[in-house]
VOGU-3710 file (C-alpha; in Angstrom, 3 decimals, decimal comma):
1> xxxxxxxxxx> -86,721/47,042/-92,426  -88,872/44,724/-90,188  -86,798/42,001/-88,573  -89,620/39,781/-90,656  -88,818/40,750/-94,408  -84,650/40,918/-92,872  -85,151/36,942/-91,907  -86,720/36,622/-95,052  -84,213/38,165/-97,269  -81,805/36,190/-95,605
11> xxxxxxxxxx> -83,544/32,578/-96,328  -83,934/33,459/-99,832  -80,324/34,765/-100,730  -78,764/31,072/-100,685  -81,327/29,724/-103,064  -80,562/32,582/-105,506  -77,143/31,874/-104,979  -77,940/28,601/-106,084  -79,689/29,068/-109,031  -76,953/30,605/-110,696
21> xxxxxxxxxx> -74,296/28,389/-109,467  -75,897/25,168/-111,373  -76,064/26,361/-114,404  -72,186/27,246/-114,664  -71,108/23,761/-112,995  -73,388/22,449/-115,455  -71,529/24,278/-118,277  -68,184/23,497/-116,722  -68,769/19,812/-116,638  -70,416/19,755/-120,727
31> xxxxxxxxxx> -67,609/21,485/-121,914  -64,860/19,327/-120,181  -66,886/15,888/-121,151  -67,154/17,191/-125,164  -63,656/18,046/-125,029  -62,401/14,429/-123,762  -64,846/12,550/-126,400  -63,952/14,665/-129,416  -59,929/14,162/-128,485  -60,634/10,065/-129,134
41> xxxxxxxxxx> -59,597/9,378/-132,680  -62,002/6,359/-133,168  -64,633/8,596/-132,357  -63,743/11,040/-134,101  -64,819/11,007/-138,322  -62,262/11,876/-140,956  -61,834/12,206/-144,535  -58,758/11,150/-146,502  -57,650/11,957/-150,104  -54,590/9,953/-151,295
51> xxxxxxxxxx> -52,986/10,981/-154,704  -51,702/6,784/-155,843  -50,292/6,422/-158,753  -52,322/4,772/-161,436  -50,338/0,990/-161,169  -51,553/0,940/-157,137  -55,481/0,785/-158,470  -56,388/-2,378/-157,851  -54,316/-2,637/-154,330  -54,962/0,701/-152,813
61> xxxxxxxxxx> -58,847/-0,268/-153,394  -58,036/-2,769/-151,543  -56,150/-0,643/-148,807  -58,899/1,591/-148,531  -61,510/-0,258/-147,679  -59,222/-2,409/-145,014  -58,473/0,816/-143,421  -62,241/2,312/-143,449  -62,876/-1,154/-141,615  -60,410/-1,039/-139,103
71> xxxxxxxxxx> -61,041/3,037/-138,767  -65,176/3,492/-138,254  -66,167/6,356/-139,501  -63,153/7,288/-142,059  -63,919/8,090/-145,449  -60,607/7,425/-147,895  -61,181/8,533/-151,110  -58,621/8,050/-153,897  -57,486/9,640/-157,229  -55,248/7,656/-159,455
81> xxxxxxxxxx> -53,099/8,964/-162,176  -49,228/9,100/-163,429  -46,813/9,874/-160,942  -45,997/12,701/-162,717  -49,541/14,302/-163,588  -50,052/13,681/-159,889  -46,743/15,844/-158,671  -48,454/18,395/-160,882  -51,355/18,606/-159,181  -49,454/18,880/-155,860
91> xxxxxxxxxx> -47,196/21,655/-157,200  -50,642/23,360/-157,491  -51,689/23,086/-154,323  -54,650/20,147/-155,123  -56,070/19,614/-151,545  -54,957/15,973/-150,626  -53,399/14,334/-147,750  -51,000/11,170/-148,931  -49,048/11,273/-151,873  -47,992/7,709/-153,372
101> xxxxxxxxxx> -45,945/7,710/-156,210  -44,039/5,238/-158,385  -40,338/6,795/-158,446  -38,435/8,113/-155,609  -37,203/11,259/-158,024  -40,017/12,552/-158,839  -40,905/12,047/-154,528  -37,631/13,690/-153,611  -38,765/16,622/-156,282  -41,433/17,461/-153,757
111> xxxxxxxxxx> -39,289/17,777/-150,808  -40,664/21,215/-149,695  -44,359/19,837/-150,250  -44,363/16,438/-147,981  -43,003/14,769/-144,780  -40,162/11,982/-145,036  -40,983/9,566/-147,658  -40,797/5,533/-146,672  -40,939/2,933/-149,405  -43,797/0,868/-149,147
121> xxxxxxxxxx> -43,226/-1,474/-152,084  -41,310/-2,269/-154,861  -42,206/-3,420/-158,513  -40,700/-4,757/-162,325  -41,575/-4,622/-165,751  -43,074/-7,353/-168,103  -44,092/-7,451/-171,678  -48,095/-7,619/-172,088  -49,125/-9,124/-175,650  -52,730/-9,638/-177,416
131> xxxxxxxxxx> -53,892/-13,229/-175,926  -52,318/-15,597/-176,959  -49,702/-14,106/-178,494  -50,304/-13,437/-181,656  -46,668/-11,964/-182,883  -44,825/-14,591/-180,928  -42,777/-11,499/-178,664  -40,780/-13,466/-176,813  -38,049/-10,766/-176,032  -38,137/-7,438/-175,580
141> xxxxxxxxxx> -35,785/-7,418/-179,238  -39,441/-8,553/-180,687  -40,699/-5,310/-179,860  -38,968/-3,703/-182,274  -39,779/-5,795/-185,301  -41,139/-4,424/-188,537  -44,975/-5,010/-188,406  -45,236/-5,242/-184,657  -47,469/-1,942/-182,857  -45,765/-1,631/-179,395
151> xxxxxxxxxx> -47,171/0,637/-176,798  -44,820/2,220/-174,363  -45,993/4,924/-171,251  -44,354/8,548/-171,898  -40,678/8,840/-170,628  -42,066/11,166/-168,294  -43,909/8,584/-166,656  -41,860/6,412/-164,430  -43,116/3,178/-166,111  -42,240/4,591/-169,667
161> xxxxxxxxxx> -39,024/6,261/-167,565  -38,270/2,876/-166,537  -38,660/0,915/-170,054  -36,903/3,645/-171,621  -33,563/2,619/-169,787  -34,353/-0,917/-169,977  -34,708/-0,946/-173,828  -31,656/1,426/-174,033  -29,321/-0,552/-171,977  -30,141/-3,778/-174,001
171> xxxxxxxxxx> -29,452/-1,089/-177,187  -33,160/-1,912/-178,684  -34,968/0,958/-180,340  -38,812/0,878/-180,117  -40,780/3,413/-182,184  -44,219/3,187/-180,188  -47,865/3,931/-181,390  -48,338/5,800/-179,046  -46,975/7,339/-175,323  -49,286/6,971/-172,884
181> xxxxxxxxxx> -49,644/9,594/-169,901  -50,250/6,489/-167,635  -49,167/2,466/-167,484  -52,680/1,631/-167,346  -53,451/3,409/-170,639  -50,418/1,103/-171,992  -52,343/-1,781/-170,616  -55,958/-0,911/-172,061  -54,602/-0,160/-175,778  -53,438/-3,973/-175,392
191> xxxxxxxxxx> -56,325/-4,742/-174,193  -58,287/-3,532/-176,754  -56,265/-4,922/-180,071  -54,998/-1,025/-180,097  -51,747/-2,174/-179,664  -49,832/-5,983/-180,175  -47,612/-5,381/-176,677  -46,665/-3,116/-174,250  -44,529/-2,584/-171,279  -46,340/-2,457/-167,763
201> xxxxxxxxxx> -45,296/-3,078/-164,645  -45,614/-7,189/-163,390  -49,123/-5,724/-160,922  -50,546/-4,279/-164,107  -50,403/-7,521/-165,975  -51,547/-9,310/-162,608  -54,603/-7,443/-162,943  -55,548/-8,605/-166,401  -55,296/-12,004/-166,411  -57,035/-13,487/-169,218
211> xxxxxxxxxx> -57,023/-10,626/-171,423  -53,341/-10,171/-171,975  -50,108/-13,004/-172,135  -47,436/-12,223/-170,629  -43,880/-12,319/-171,502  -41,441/-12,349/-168,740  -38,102/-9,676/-169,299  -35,015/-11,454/-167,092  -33,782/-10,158/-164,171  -30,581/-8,753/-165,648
221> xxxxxxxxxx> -32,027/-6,794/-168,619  -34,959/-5,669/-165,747  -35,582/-2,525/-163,603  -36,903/-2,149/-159,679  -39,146/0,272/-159,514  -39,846/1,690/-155,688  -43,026/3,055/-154,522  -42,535/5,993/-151,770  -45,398/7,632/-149,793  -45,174/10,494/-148,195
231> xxxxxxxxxx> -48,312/12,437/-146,063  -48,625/16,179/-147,499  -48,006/19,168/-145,154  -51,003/20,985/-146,317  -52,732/17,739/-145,450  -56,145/19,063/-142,949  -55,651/16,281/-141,028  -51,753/15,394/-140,629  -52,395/12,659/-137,617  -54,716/10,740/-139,453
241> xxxxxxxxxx> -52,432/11,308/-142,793  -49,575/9,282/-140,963  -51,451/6,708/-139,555  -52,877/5,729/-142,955  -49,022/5,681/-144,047  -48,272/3,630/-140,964  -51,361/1,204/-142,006  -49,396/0,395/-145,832  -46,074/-0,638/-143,916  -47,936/-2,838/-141,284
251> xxxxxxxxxx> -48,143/-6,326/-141,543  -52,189/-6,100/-142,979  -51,164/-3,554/-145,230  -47,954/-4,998/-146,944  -50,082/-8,448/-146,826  -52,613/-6,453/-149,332  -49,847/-4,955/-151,655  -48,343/-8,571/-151,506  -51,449/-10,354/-152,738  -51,637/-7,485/-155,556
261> xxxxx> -48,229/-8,790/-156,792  -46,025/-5,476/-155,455  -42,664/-7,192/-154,022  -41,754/-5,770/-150,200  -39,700/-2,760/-150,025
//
């Protein structure tokens, strides 16, 4: 080899070098900058499904759309139904990520299926009537008169659960229409003339104003009913899950459950 092309060779070997060094620092430094922005949360979109008991409509609407606000980019998307038709569905293996419910039983049934419960609210029970009144109820005794069409949930629904040991304990024996697989069924057959009263929860009859009365049941012949949540361990997205269940015990979120009529917990 000429001492020419061996000078040349030389000259050229660093720029080769080079070439294929650039694209590998290159690659080092994309791959370390995608993995710091996708660790950021807020940057990061999400999608959760929360299982909420069918008295936690109207509130949890509201919920949602606080937390979509506060959380850019987070979808929440709910499905309401009785507690009970709702620990179904998670005994099945329904994809989901929070779990509300409106009994702690029922929650503690689920034990090997969620993360620690916490109370987020609480909640009684008050007679609904047609407006106005019509059959003058102005006891739960009332709701066993001849000629009166009482709607109750089913017992295995914690709001039928719950007036079912009310109405016991105050030895009154109601023979229903009907047993409804959620309170807000209870609430629409009053509603609709379907039914002269019902029992719902104080929320549910909150939430109707104007198209029901209500008649107050007294502290000592009433129930508490406690709302747990718990995140799901199937849930896809467990980080997100608990921070959503951190959001309903913070001071926004209890202020929302508060306005809805749900006592604190």
């Amino acid at each position: 080899m000429s001492r020419r092309r061996f000078l040349t060779h030389r000259a050229t070997l660093p720029a080769v070098v080079a070439a294929f060094a650039l694209p590998l620092l290159a690659a080092c430094g994309g791959s370390k900058a995608t993995t710091s922005s996708s660790s950021g949360s807020s940057s990061t979109p999400a999608h959760l499904t929360v299982l909420a008991a069918a008295s936690l409509t109207d509130a949890f609407t509201a919920e949602g759309k606080a937390y979509e606000k506060a959380h850019p980019g987070t979808a929440v998307t709910f499905s309401f139904a009785g507690s009970q038709e709702l620990a179904a569905q998670v005994g099945q293996g329904a994809p989901a990520d929070v779990l509300v419910i409106a009994d702690t039983k029922t929650m503690d049934s689920l034990k090997s299926d969620t993360r620690t419960p916490v109370i987020i609210a609480r909640n009684r029970l008050t007679i609904v009537t047609a407006p106005g009144n019509p059959k003058k109820i102005t006891s739960l005794a009332d709701l066993a008169k001849p000629g009166v069409k009482a709607d109750l949930a089913a017992p295995q629904v914690p709001a039928g659960n719950y007036a079912e040991k009310v109405l016991k304990a105050q030895h009154i024996d109601v023979k229903p229409v009907s047993q409804e697989t959620n309170v807000r069924a209870v609430l629409s057959k009053v509603e609709l003339g379907e039914a002269d009263a019902g029992i719902v929860y104080i929320t549910d009859a909150e939430s109707a104003k104007g198209k029901v009365t209500t008649v107050t049941i007294p502290d000592a012949q009433n129930l508490i009913a406690s709302y747990p949540v718990a995140t799901l361990k199937s849930s896809k997205d467990p980080s997100v899950a608990a921070d959503f269940v951190a959001f309903l015990s913070s001071a926004q979120g209890q202020q929302i459950l508060h306005d809805y009529g749900f006592q604190k917990p």
